[in-house]
N, CA, C and O atoms as a DFTB+ gen file, in Angstrom:
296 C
 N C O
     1  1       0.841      -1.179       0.000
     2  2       0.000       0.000       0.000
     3  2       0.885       1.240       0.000
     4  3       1.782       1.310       0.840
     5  1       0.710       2.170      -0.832
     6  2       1.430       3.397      -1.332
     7  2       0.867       4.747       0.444
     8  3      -0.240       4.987       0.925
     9  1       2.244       5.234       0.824
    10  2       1.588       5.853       1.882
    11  2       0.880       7.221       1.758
    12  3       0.882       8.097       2.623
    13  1       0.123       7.285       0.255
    14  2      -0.494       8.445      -0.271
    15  2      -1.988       7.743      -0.058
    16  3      -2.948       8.511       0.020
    17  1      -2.174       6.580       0.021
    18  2      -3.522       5.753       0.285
    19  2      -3.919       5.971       1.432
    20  3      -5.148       6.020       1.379
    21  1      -3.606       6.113       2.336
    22  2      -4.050       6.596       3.846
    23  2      -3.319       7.351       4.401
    24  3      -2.121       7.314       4.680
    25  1      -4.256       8.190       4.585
    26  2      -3.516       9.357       5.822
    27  2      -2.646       8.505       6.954
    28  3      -3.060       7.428       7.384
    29  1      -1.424       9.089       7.381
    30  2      -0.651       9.032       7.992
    31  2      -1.186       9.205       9.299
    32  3      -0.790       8.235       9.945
    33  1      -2.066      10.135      10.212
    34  2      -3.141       9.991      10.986
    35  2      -3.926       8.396      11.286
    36  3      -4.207       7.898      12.376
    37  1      -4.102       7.953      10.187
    38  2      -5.241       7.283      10.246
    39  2      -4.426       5.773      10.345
    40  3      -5.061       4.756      10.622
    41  1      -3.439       5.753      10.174
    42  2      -2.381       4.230      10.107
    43  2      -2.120       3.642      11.415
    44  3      -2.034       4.552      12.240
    45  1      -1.981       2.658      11.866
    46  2      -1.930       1.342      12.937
    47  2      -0.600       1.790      13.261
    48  3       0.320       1.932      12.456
    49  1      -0.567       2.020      14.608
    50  2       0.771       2.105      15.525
    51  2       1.866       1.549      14.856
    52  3       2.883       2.097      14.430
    53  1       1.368      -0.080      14.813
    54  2       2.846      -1.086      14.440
    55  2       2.647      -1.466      13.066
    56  3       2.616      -2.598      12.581
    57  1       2.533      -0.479      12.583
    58  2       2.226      -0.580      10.810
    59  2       3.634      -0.053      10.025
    60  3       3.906       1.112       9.735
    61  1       4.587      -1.480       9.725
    62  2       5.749      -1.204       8.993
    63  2       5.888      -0.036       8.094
    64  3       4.949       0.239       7.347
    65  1       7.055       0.735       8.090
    66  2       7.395       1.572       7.019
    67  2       8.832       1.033       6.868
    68  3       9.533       0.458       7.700
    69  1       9.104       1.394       5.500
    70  2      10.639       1.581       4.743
    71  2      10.965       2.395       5.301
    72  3      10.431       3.291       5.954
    73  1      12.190       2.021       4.985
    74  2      13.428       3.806       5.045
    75  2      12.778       5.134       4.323
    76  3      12.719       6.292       4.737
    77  1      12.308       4.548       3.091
    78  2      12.218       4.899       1.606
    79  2      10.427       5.811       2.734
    80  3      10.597       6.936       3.204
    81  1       9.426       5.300       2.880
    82  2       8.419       5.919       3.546
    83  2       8.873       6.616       4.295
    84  3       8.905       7.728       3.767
    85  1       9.505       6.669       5.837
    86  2       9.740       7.319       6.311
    87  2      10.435       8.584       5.658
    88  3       9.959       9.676       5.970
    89  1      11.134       8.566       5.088
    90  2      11.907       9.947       4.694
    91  2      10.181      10.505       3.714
    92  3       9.703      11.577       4.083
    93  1       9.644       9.947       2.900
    94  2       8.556      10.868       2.520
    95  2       7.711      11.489       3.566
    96  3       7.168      12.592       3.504
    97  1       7.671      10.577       4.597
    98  2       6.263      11.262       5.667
    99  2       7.262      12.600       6.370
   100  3       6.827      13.749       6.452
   101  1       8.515      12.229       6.794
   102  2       9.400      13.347       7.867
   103  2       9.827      14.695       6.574
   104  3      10.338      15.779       6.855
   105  1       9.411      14.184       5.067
   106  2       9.854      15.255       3.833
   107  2      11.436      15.627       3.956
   108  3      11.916      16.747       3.779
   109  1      12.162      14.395       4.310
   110  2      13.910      14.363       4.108
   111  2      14.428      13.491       3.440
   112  3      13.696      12.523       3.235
   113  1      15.928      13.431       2.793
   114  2      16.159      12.702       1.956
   115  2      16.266      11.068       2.567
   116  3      16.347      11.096       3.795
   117  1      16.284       9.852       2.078
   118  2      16.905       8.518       3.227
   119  2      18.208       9.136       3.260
   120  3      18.681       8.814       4.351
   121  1      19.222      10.016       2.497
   122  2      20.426       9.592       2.848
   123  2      20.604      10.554       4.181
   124  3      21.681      10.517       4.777
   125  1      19.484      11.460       4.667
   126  2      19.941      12.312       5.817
   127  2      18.729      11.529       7.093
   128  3      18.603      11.961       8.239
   129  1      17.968      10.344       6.525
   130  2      17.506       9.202       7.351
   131  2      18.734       8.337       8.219
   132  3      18.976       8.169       9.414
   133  1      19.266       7.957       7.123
   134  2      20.811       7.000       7.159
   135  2      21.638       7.784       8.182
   136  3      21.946       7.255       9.250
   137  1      22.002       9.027       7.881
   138  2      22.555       9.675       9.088
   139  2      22.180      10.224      10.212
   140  3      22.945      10.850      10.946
   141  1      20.715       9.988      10.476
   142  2      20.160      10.283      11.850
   143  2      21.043       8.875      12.011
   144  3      22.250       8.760      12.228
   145  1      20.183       8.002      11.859
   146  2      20.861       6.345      12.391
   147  2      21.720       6.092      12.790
   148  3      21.919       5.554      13.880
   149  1      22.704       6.527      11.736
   150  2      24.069       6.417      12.292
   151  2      24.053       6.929      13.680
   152  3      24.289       6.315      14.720
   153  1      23.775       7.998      13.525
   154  2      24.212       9.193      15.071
   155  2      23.067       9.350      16.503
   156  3      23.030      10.129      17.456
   157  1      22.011       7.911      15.967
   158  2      20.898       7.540      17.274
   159  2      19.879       8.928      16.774
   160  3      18.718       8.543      16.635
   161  1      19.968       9.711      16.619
   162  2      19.040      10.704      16.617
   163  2      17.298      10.921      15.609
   164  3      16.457      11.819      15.635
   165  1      17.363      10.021      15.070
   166  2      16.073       9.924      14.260
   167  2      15.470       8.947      14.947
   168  3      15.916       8.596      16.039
   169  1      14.115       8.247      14.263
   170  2      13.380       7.403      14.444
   171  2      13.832       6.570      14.641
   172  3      14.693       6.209      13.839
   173  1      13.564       5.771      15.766
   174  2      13.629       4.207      16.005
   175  2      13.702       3.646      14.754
   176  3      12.914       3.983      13.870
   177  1      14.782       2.616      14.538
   178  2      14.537       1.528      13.531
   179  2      15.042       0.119      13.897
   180  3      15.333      -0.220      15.044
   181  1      15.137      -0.898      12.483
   182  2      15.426      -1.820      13.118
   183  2      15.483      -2.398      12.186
   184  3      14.694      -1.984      11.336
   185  1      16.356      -3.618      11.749
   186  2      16.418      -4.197      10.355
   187  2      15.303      -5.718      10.146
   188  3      15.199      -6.582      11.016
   189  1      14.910      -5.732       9.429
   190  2      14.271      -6.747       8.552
   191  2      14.820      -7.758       7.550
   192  3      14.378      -7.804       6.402
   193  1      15.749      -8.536       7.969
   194  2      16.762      -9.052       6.882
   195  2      17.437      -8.402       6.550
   196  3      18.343      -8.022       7.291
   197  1      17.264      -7.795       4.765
   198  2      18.152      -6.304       4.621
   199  2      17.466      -5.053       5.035
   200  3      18.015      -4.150       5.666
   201  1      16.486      -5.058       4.719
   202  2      15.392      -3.693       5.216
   203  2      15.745      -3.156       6.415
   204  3      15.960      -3.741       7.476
   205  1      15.794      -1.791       6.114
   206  2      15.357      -1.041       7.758
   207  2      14.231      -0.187       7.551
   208  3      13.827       0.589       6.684
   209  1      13.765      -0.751       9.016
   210  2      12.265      -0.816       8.930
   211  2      11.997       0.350      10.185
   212  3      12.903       0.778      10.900
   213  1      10.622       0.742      10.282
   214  2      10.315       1.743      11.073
   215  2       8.976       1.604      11.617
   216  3       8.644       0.659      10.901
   217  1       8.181       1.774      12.176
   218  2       6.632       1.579      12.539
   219  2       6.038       3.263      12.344
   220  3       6.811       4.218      12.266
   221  1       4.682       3.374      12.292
   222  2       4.518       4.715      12.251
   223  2       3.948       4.772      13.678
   224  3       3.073       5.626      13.824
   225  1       4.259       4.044      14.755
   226  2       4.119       4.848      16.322
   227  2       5.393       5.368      16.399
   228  3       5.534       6.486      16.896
   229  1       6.439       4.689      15.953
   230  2       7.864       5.571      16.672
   231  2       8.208       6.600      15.691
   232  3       9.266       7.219      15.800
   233  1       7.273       6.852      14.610
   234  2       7.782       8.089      13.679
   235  2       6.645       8.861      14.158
   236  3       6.767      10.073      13.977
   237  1       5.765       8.547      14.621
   238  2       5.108       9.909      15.536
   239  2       5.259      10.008      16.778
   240  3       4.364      10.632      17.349
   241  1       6.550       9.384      17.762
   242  2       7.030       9.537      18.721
   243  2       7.915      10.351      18.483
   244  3       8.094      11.265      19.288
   245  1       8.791      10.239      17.199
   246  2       9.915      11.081      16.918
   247  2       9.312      12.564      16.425
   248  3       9.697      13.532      17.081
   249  1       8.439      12.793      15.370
   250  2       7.904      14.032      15.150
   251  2       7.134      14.699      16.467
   252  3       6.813      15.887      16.417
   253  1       6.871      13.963      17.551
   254  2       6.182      15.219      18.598
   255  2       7.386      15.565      19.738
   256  3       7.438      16.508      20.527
   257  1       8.267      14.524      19.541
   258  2       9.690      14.724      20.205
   259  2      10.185      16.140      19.845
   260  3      10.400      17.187      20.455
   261  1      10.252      15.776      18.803
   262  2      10.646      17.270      17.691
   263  2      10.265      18.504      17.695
   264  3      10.893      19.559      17.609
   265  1       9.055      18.234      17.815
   266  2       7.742      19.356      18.110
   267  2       7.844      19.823      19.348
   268  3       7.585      21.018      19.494
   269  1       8.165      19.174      20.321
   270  2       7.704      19.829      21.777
   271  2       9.713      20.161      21.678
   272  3      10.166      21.299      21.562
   273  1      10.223      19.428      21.725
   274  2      11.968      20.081      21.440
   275  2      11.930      21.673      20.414
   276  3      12.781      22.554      20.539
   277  1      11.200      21.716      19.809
   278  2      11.352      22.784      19.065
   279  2      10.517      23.930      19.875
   280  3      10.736      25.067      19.457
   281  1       9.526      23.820      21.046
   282  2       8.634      24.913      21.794
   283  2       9.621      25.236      22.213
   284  3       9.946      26.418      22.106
   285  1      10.404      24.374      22.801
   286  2      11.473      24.321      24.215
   287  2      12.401      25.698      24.153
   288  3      12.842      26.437      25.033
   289  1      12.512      25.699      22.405
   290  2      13.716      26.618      22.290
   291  2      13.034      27.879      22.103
   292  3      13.972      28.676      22.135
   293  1      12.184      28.419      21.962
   294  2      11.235      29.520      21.928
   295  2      10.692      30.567      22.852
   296  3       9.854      31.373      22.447
């Protein structure tokens, strides 16, 4: 399922995403995905064989992380 088919809102906690999804929903490239990873600072992930994989609860754990980190500085 293409993640233009359902709102991002409307998706199951432990509902797999790609690398490749995640960087469309956060609107960054994977290769500046790849380097959160490296450096712990992005979304939870976790590999799948070769895949690294993501859920969309911990990519909206990471975007309100972000969000309330970004009041902080204000």
């Amino acid at each position: 399922m293409r993640i233009d088919q359902v709102g991002f809102s409307e998706r199951d906690e432990d509902e797999l995403l790609t690398l490749i999804e995640v960087a469309e929903i956060l609107k960054v490239s994977p290769n500046t995905l790849r380097w959160w990873r490296q450096q712990h600072t992005g979304p939870k992930t976790f590999r799948m064989g070769r895949r690294v994989m993501s859920t969309v609860g911990d990519v909206r754990r990471f975007m309100r992380a972000q969000r309330l980190a970004g009041r902080s500085r204000h």
